[in-house]
N, C-alpha and C positions, 0 to 999 in steps of 0.2 A: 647670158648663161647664169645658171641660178644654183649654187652649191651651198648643202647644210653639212657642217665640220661637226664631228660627233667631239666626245669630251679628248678619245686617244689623238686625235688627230691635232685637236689643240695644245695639248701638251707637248708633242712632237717639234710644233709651231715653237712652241714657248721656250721650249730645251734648243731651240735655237739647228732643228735637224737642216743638213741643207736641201734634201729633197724639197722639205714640206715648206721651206722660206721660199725656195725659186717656184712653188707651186701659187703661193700668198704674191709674191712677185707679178707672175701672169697672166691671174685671174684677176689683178689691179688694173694691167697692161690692157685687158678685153675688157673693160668696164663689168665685171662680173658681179652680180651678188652675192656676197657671204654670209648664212645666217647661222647663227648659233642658238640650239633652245635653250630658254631661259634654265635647264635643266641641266645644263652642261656646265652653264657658268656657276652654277652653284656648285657644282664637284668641284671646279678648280678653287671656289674660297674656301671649301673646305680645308683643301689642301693649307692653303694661306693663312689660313686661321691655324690648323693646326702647330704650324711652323711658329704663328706667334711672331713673325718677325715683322714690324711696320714697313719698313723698304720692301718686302715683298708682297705687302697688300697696294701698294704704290705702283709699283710695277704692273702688278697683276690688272691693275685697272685703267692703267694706260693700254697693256696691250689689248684688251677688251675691249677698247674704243675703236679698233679698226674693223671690228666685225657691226652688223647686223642684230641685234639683240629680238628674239622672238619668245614674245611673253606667253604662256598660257592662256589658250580663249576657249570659247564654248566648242570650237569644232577640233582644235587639237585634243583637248577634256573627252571628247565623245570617242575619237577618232583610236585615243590610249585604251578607250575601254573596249571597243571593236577588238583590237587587235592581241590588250590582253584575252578577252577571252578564247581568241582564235586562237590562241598559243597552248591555252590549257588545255582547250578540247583535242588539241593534236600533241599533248603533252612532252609540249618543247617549249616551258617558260623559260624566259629573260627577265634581266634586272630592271625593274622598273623605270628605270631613268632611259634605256635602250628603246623601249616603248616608247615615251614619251620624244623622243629625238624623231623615232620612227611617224610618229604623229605629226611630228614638228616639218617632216620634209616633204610628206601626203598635203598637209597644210600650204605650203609655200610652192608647192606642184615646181619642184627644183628638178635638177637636170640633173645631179648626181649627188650622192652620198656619202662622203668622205668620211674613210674608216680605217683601222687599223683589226679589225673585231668584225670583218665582214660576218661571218658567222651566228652572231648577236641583230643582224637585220636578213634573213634570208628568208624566205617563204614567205614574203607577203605580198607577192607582187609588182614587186620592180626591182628584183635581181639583178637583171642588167644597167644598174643605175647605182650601183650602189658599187665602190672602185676605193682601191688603195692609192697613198701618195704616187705608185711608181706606175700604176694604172692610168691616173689625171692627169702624171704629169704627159704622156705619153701624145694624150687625147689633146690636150692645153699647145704643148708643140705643133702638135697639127693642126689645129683653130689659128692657130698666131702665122702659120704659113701662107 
């Protein structure tokens, strides 16, 4: 199984939620993929940097280490600009970084979408792929039975 965690979802993670820990849990437990676009982890140093506090740039990149890091290539680059334009033409733009996630998970042809902001990935094509923590977790119980 192959899952791309958007930025809310690793925050969720990181605040220590228990849904989204027993979900990191399971998907350990099924040898699962975890990927993160490199677009995600820069939202969170934002965060980190803004805070300014060293322990928590320390942190931050420990728990980074248990994900999958997914850099920008030429087919994600292509894949963001596809989809931005599909968004304008139907005049339902997204934040930039939403695209790029959205690219990132077309890219690594994953199994699901982990989101807190499903709303931010919808109409492109694999709706049915795209689930919140209580959605996965749901799915992940029944894979492990």
């Amino acid at each position: 199984m192959k899952v791309v965690l958007d930025t809310s979802s690793l925050i969720k993670i990181e605040r220590q939620d228990e849904t989204s820990i027993l979900i990191v849990e399971l998907l350990s437990e099924l040898d699962a993929q975890m990927f993160v676009s490199a677009i995600s982890i820069s939202e969170l140093y934002i965060g980190a940097y803004f805070k300014d506090v060293r322990s928590d740039i320390v942190e931050l990149k420990e728990f980074l280490s248990a994900f999958s890091w997914v850099e920008m290539n030429h087919s994600i680059a292509e894949d963001t600009g596809k989809i931005i334009a599909k968004r304008i033409r139907l005049g339902k733009p997204v934040d930039y970084q939403d695209n790029v996630i959205s690219a990132t998970f077309l890219d690594k042809n994953a199994d699901y979408l982990l989101t807190m902001n499903d709303k931010h990935f919808k109409g492109l094509g694999f709706d049915d792929k795209i689930v919140n923590p209580k959605e996965l977790l749901k799915i992940l119980k029944k894979e492990k039975n």
